[in-house]
N, C-alpha and C positions, 0 to 999 in steps of 0.2 A: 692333602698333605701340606703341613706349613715347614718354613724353614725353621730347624731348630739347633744346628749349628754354624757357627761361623768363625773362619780364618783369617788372620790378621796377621799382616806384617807388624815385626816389631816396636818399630814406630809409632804406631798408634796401639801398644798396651799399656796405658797408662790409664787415662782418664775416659776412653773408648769404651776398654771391657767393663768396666764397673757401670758406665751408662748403661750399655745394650745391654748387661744380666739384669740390673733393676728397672729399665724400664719396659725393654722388650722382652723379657724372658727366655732369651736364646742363650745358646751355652757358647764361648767363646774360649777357641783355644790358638794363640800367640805363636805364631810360627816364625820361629828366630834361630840362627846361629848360636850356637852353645856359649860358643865364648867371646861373642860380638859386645865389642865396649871394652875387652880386659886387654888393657895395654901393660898394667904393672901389677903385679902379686907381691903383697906384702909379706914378707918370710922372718923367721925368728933368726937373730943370728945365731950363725952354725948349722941353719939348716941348709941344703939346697933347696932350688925354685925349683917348680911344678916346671915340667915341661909340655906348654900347650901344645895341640897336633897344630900342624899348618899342612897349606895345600886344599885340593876339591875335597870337599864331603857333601854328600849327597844329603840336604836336609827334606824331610816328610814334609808333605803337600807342600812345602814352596815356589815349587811350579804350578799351582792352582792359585796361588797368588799373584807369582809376576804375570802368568797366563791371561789373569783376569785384567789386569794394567797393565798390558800391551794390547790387548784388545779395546779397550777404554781411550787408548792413546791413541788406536787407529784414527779417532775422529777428532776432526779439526779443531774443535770450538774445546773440545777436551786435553791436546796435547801440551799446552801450559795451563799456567794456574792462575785465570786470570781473571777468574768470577770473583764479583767483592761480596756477594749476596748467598749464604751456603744452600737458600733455597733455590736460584740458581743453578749452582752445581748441582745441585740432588734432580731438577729438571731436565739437564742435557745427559745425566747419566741412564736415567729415564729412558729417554732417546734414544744414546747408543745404545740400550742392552734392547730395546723392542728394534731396534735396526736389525742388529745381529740376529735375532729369532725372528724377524721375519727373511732374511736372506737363508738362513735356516733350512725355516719350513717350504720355501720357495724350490732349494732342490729334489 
């Protein structure tokens, strides 16, 4: 079985998703707040402005995002950002996720 979907914080839809569809062929779906970034709505005069919801809203699979970056964070060498080398980071991520499945399979 290969992975063939993958979740992203918003943050990285930009130049992320368009990578990983054309190079790895996985499907990428952007898990973001609906209206994260909209500070001001441009309105016709005489209309009234949109009123955006505020407060909790529960968004889809965003807790398999933070989930996965809090678990990432558990380890040390991971909890800042301080590899200058991206191969590097992609090596201690490596790390913690066979750390985490080997504590795993351990119980």
């Amino acid at each position: 079985m290969r992975l063939a979907l993958l979740w992203i914080d918003g943050g990285y839809k930009r130049r992320c998703v368009e990578w990983v569809e054309a190079e790895l062929g996985w499907r990428v779906e952007v898990v973001q707040h609906p209206y994260a970034g909209v500070r001001y709505v441009w309105v016709a005069p005489g209309q009234e402005p949109p009123t955006l919801p505020t407060g909790f809203r529960v968004l889809k699979r965003r807790w398999v995002v933070e989930r996965t970056f809090a678990w990432l964070g558990r380890n040390r060498r991971l909890s800042k950002d301080d590899e200058a080398v991206p191969a590097s980071e992609e090596a201690w991520i490596y790390a913690a996720s066979c750390r985490l499945l080997l504590q795993r399979l351990a119980q």
